[in-house]
N, C-alpha and C positions, 0 to 999 in steps of 0.2 A: 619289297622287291619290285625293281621295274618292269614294266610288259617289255619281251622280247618274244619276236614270232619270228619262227623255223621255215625251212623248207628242203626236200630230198634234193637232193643233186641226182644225175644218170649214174653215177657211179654209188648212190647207195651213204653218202654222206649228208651231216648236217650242217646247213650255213645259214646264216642269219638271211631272212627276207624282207626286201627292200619295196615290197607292194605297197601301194598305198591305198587307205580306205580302211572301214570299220570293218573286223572281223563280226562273221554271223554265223549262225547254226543254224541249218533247216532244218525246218520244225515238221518235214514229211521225212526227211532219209538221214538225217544226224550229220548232215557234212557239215566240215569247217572250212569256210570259205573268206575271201574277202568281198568286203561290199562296198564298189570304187564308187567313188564322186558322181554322183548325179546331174544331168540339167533337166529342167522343166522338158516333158515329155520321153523322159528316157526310162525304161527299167532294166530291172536285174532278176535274171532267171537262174534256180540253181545251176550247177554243171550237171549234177548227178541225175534227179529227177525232175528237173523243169520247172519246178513250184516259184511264183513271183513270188520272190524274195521282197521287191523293194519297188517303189516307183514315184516320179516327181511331176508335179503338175504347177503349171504356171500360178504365179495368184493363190497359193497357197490357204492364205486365210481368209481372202474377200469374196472366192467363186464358191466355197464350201456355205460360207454365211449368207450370201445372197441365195442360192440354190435350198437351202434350208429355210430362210425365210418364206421364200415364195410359196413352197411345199407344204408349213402351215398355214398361210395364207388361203391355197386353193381348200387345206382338208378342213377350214374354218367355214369356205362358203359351201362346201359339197353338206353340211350339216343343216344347211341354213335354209337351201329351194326343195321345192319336189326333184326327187333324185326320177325317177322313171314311174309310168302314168299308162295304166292297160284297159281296152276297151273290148268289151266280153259283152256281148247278149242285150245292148243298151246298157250296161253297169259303165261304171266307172271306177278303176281301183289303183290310188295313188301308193310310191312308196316310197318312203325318206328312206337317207344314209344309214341312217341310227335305226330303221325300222328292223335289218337287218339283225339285228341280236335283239331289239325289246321286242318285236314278237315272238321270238323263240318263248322269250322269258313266259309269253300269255299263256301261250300253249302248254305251258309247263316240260322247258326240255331247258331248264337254268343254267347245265355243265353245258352244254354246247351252246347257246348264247353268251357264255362269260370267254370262253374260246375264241368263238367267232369275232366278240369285240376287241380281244385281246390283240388277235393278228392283225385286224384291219383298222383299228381305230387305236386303243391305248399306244402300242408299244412302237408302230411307226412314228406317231406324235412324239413321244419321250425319245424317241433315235435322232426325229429332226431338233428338236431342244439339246437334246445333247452337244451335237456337233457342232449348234451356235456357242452354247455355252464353255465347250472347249477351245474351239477358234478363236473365242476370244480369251481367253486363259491364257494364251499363247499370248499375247497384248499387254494384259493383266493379269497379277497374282491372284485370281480368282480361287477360290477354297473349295477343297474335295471335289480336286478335277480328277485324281486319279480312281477313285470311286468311281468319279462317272464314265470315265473312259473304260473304267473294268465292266460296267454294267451294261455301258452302247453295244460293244463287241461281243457279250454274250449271248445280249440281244437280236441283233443283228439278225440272225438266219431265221426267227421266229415272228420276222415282222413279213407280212403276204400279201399287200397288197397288188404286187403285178400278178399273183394267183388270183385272189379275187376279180381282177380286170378282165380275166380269160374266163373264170367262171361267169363274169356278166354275158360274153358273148357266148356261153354254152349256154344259159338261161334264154338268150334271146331264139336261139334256132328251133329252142324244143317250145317257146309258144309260139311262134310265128304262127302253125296255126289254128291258132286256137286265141287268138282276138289280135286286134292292134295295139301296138308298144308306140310309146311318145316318150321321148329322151327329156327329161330337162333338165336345168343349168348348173344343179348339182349333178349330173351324169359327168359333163365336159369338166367342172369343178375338178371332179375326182380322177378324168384320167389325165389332167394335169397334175394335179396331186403324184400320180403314179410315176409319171416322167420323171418329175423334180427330184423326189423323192430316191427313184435311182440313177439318178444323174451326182446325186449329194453323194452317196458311198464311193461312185466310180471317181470320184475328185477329190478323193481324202488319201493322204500319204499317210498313215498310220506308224512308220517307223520316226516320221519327222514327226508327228505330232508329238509322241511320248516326248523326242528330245526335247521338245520347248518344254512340253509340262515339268521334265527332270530329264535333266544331260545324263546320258551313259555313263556311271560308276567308273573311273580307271581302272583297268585290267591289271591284278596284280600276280598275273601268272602266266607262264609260257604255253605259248599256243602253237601248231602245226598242221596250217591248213591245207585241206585234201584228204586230211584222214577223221576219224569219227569222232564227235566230242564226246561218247561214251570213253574210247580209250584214251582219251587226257585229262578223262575225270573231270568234264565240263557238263553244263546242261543249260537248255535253253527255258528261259521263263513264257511261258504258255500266254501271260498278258502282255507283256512289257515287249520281249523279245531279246530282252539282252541274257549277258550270259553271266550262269552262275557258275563255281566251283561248285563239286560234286557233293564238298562234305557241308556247304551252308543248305539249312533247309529255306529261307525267305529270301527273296528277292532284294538285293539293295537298293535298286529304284521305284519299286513300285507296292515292296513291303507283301506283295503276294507270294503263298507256299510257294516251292516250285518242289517236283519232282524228278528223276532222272527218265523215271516213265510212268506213264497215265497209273496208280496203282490198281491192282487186281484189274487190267485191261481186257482182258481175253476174259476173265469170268466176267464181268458185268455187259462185256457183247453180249456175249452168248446168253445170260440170264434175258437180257432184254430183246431180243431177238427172237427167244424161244416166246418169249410173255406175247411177242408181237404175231408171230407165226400161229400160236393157238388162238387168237381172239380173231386173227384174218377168216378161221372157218364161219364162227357165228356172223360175221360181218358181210361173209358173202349169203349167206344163207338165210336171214332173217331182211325184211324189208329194211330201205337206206330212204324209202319214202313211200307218202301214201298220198294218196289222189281219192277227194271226193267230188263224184260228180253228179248231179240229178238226185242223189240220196244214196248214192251207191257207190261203195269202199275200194279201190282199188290199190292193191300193195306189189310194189315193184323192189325186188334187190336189185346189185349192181347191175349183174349179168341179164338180168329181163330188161334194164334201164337200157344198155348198150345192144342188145337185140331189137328192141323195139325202135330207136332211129336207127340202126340198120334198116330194117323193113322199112320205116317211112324217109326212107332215101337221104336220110341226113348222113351219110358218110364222113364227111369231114370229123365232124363233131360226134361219131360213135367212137371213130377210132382214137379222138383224144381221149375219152372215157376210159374208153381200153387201155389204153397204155398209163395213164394216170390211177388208177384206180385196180390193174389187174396187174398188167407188165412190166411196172417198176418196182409195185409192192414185191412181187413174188422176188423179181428178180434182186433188190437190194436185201434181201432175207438170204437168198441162196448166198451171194457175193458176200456178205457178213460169214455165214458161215464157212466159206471158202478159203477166205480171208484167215480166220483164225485158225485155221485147220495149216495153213501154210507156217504161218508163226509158229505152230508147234511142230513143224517137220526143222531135223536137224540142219538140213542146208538148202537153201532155194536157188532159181537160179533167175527167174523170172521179178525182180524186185520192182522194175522201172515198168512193168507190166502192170505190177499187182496195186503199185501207187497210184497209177494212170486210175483204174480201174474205181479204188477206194474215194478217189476225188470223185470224180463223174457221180458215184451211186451218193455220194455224198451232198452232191448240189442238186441232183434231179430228183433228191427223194422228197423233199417238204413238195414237190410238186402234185404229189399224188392227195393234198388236202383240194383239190378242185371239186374235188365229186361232192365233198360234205359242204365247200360254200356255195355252191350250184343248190343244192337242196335248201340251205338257209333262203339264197336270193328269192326261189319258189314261195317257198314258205311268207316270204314276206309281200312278195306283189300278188303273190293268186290266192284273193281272201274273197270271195265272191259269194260267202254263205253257202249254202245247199246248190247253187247253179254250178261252182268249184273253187275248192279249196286244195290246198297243197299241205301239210304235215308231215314234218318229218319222222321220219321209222325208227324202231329201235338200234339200228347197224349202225346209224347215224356216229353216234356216239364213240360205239365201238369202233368205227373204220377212223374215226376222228384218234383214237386209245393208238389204233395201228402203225398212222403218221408216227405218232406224238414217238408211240416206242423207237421205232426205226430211226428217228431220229437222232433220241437220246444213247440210243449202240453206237451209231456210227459217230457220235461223240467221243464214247469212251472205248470207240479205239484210237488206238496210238499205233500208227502207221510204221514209227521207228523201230515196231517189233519186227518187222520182215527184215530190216539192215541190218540186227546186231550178229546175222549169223556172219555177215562177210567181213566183219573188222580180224582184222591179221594180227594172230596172237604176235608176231616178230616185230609189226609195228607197233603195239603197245612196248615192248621189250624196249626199241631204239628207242621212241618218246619217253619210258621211264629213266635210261640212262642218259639221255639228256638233261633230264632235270635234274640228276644228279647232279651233273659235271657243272652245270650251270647257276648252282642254288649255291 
């Protein structure tokens, strides 16, 4: 059957529509919309809640692979010089890039070094490989691009480098003083590294990429855009983005499940949320790091970390602590729970609110891993023996467990549970008898 796509009339009738452009499904509020014709620098925002749909960049495949090259290029030499170089008591104490997770490993804290190298070193590197290796897919039939395209974008929010950039300068205010810092040429290496690195993601069209690697499947069923793809028994593929009927379980183009929503969404929040909320008390409560100095042990949790540059006037830099470490954890914990307590009320009214909301704690939560690579950075440049040392504390870990959870909830929620209370049982009804009339 051919695609044919509907639209209401003012008077409550159906007539064939004449838009042009790919039809799409947002994948925060379930609208079906059209997705018109792009040119280089334009996008597309849903109507309902605002979520970039879509967007087009010049140079599509040349600016992605040169920005990609360059970004391993810099994370190639930041491995390679003295990354920063501290001057204590006459000592001297050098510390490379990679110092950053192998002295974890000396000290024996192995989970939080394999971590640490995970977001700053592995999985940025294989994101910036990726997007060469797909750019050029796009050129070339290159094999098990779709693999790699599935595994960049899942990637993606777990790769920290511009967190670790902000933890170098919270690292630099809390020794200032406490001896002299010398930058070298892996420093500058690496926050070019950081630049490239997000300059690569903000220059990838992700909806055109899929097309090159696999054209969009012909649509072999009637669509009517403006109303929910739940009630035309449509669903949208979570990798690809294109759109499935309700009753196929795999994606035509990309061979991934899809689902019509995130399964058991609200229970695995809430499971992981709650797992994140009970490890947050030992996390505040037990040291996130320990200071030796002269022979003598000092153990700081969050909250005495963020008290004590209070007192020595570090203000800027307690209050990023604070809100990193205190006032987005609590806060993305409550809004999780918020969240899911509204999906289970029979009808909301506040949708474009609660979306707004769920994106934001969504983007700013991986932010609160600052406090635990701040303590790694310590850990690695302040090795001074008995004069001082930096080790990290038990919380470490834990507060590291806390990210990680928070993260993985606001994963597995599915946003499209707060819209299904507003789909209009009448306009299911008119879209079922159109299919009728029209099949």
């Amino acid at each position: 059957m051919a695609s044919v796509h509907y639209q209401l009339t003012a008077q409550g009738e159906l007539q064939p529509s004449d838009a042009d452009g790919e039809l799409v499904l947002c994948r925060y509020c379930d609208l079906l919309q059209h997705l018109p014709e792009l040119k280089p620098g334009e996008e597309a925002h849903c109507s309902q809640c605002g979520h970039l749909l879509d967007s087009r960049h010049p140079q599509p495949v040349l600016r992605p692979v040169l920005f990609a090259c360059s970004a391993l290029f810099m994370l190639v030499l930041a491995n390679l010089f003295p990354f920063i170089s501290m001057y204590a008591a006459g000592s001297q104490q050098q510390m490379s890039f990679l110092d950053t997770s192998s002295v974890l490993f000396a000290v024996h804290h192995p989970a939080l070094a394999v971590l640490v190298w995970l977001f700053i070193q592995a999985i940025p590197a294989f994101c910036m490989a990726a997007v060469i290796y797909l750019k050029l897919g796009m050129l070339w039939p290159l094999p098990a691009r779709m693999w790699v395209a599935r595994v960049l974008f899942m990637l993606k929010p777990w790769s920290m480098v511009d967190i670790f950039l902000i933890g170098l300068l919270v690292s630099f205010v809390k020794l200032a003083s406490h001896g002299d810092l010398a930058l070298g040429l892996s420093f500058w290496a690496f926050c070019l590294f950081c630049l490239l690195h997000l300059r690569t993601f903000q220059v990838i069209d992700r909806r055109e990429m899929w097309s090159r690697i696999a054209p969009n499947p012909k649509p072999s069923f009637i669509a009517l855009p403006g109303h929910a793809g739940l009630s035309q028994q449509l669903k949208v593929c979570g990798c690809c983005t294109a759109l499935v009927p309700l009753h196929v379980t795999h994606c035509n183009r990309c061979g991934d499940r899809v689902h019509r929503r995130i399964p058991a969404s609200i229970q695995k929040t809430l499971a992981l949320t709650t797992a994140a909320a009970i490890l947050y008390v030992p996390a505040n409560i037990y040291p996130i790091m320990v200071t030796v100095s002269m022979g003598q042990e000092t153990q700081s949790n969050i909250l005495g970390g963020i008290r004590l540059l209070w007192q020595e006037g570090a203000y800027p830099v307690a209050v990023i602590i604070a809100l990193a470490s205190v006032v987005i954890p609590v806060l993305k914990i409550l809004v999780l729970y918020g969240l899911c307590y509204l999906v289970m009320q029979p009808q909301t009214y506040r949708q474009n609110l609660s979306t707004l909301i769920f994106r934001w704690v969504d983007w700013i939560g991986r932010w609160s891993m600052v406090d635990v690579l701040v303590v790694a950075i310590l850990a690695a440049l302040v090795r001074f023996d008995l004069l001082m040392s930096v080790y990290p504390g038990p919380a470490a870990v834990t507060f590291a467990a806390v990210v990680i959870l928070t993260m993985l909830a606001a994963l597995s929620f599915d946003p499209r549970l707060l819209w299904d209370s507003t789909i209009n049982p009448e306009d299911v009804e008119a879209i079922h008898t159109m299919t009728e009339q029209t099949s």
